[in-house]
N, C-alpha and C positions, 0 to 999 in steps of 0.2 A: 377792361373797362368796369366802372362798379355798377352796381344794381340800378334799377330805374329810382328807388326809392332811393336813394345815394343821391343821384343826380338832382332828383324834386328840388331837395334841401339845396344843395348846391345852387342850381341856379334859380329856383324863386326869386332872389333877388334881382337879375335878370332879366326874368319876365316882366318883372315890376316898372323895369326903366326903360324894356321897350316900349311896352302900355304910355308908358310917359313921352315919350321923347316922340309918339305916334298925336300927342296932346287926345289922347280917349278918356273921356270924365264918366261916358255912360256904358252901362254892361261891360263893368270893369270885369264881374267875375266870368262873363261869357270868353272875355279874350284871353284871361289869365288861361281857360281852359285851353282856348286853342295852342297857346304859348305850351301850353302841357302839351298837347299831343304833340306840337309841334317838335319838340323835344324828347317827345317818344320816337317819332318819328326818324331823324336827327341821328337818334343812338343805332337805330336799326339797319341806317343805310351807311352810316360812317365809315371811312374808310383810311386806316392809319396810316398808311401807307402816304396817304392825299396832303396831312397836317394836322393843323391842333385842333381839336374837336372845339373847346371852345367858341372857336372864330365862326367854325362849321355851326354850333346850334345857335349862335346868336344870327347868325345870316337865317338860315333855314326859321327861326322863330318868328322873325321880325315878316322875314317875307308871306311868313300863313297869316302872321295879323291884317298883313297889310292887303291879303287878299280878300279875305272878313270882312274891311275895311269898304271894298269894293260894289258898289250898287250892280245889284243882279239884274 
């Protein structure tokens, strides 16, 4: 797999459209962040064996925002 810095570039764009497809207008940069860890995350539990990582960090991305999302 490549570096986490590899992956950033990668999928920013990504994060971008879950941020969007979530319709988030505010504390954009707070979710981009989670979209980040979420995706550190992602990297670190992956398991190749399972499928294509891709699929794997856009699920595991989406679903930390949408926990974010969630009133405490």
């Amino acid at each position: 797999m490549e570096s986490f810095d590899e992956l950033v570039v990668q999928y920013q764009p990504m994060i971008h459209k879950i941020i969007q497809s979530l319709h988030i207008y505010k504390d954009e940069d707070e979710f981009c962040q989670t979209g980040l860890i979420g995706l550190w995350e992602a990297a670190q539990s992956f398991d190749e064996r399972k499928g294509c990582f891709s699929n794997y960090a856009y699920t595991y991305m989406k679903g930390e925002n949408i926990i974010s999302i969630e009133p405490k």
